[in-house]
Backbone as a ProteinNet text record, in pm:
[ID]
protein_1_A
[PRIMARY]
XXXXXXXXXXXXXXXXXXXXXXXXXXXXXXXXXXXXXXXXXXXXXXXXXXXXXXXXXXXXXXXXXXXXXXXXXXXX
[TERTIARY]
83.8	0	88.3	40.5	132.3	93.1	209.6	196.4	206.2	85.3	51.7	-41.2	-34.1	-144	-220.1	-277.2	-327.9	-264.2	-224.2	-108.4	-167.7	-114.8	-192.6	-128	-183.6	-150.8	-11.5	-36.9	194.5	244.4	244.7	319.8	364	257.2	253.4	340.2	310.1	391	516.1	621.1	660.2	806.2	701.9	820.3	796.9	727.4	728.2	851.4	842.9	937.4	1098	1127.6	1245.3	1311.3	1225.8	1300.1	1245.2	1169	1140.7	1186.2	1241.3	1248.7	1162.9	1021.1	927.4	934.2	883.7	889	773.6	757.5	591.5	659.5	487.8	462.5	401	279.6	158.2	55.7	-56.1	-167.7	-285	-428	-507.7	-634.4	-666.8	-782.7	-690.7	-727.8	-691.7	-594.4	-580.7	-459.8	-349.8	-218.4	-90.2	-41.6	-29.5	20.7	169.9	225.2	365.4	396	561.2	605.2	742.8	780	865.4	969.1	1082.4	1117	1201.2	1127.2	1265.1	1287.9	1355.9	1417.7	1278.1	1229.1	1080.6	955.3	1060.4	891.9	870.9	770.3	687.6	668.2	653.1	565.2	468.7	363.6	301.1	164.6	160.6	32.1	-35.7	-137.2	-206.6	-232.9	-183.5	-235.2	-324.7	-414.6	-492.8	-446.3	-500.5	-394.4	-493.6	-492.2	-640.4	-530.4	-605.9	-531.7	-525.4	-617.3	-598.3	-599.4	-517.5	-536.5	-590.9	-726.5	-786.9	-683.8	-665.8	-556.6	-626.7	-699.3	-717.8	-674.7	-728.9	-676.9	-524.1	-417.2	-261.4	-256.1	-336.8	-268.2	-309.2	-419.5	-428.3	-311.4	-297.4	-167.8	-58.6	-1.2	127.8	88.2	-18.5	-39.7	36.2	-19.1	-13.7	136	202.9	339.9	411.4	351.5	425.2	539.6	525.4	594.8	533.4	684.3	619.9	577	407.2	390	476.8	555.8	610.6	742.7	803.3	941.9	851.1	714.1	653.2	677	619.5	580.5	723.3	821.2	962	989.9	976.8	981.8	859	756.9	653.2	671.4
-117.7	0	124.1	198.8	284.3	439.3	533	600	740	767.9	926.1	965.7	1110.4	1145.4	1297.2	1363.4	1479.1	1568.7	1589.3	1765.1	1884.5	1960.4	2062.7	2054.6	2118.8	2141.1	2205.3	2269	2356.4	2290.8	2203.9	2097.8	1959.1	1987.6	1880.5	1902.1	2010.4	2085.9	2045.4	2140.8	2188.3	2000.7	1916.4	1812.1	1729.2	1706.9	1644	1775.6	1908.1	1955.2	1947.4	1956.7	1985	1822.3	1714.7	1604.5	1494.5	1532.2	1442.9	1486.3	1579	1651	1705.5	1695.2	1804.3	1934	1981.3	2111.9	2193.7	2325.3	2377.1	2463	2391	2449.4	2588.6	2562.9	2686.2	2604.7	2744.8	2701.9	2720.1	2670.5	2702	2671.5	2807.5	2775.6	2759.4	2656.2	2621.6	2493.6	2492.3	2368.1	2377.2	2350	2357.7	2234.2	2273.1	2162.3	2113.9	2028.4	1973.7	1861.3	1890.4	1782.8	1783.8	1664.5	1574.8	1501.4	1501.8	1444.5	1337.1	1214.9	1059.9	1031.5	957.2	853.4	782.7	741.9	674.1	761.7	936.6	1033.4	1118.2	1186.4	1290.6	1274	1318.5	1244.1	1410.7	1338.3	1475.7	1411.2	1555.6	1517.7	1680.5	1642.3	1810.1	1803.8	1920.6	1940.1	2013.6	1996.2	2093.8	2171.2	2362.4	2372.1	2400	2304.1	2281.6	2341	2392.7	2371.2	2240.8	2131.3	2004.9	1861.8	1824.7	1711.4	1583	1547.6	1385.8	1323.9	1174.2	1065.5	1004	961.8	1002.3	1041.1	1148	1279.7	1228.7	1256.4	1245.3	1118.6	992.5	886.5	879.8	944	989.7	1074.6	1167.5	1251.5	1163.1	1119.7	1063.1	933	886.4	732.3	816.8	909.9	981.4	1063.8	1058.9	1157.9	1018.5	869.3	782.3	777.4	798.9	819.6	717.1	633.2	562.5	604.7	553.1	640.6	628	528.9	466.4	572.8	635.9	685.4	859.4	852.3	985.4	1040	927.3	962.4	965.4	977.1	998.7	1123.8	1196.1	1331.1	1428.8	1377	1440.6	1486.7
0	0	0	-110.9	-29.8	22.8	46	149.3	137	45.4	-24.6	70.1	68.1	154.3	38.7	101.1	79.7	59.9	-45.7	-39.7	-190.8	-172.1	-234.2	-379.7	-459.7	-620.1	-628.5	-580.7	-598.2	-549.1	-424.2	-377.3	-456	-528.9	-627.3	-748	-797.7	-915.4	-855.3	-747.3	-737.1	-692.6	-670.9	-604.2	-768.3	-866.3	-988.5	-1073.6	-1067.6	-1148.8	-1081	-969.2	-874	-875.8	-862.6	-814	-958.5	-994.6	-1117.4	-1286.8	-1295.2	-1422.7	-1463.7	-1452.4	-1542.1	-1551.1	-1658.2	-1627.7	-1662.7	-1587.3	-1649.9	-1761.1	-1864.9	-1974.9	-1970.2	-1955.3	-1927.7	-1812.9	-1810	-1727.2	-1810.2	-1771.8	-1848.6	-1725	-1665.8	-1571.9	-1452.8	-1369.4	-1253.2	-1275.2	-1405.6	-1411.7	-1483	-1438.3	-1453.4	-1568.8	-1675	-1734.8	-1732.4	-1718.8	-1711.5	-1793.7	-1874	-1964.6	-1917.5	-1930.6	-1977.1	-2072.7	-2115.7	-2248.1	-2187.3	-2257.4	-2227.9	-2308.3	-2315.5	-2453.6	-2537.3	-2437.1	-2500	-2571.5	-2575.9	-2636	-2449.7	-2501.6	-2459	-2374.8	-2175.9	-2117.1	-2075.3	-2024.7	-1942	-1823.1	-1789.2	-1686.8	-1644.3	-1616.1	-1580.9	-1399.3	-1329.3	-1221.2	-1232	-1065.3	-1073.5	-966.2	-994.9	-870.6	-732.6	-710.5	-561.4	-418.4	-298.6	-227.2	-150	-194.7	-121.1	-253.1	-278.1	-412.3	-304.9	-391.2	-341.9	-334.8	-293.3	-315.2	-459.7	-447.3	-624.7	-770.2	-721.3	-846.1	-822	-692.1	-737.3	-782	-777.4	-808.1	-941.3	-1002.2	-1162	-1267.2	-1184.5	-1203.7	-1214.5	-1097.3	-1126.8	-1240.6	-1240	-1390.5	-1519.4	-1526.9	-1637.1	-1688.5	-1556.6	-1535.8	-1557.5	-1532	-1535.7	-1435.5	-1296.6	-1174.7	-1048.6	-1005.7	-943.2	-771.1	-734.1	-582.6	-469.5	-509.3	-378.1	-342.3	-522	-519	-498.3	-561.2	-473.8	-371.1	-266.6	-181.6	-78.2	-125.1	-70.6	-24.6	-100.4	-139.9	-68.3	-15.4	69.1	227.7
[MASK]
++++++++++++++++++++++++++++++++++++++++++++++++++++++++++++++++++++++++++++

């Protein structure tokens, strides 16, 4: 199981661009878009910038950022 909790949208941004490589693109509304470049192509994912992210929503986010929760939730 693992061991994400509740943290806010810039928190979110802010530990996927600093410790994961992404970087922000633009925003559009209340959501932060962020990409990626690997060897394998493109990656991305959209935050939203909430002050509280569901466990949910981040574990949607990171599917999509292709980041694993476990090496996430290190960094929290």
């Amino acid at each position: 199981m693992s061991k994400l909790r509740k943290i806010s949208g810039k928190k979110c941004v802010k530990v996927l661009c600093n410790r994961f490589g992404f970087h922000y693109v633009r925003q559009k509304g209340s959501h932060s878009i962020l990409k990626k470049e690997t060897p394998l192509g493109e990656r991305g994912t959209v935050v939203p910038n909430h002050s509280e992210l569901k466990i949910g929503t981040l574990k949607g986010i990171l599917k999509l950022a292709e980041v694993d929760e476990k090496e996430f939730s290190i960094f929290l």
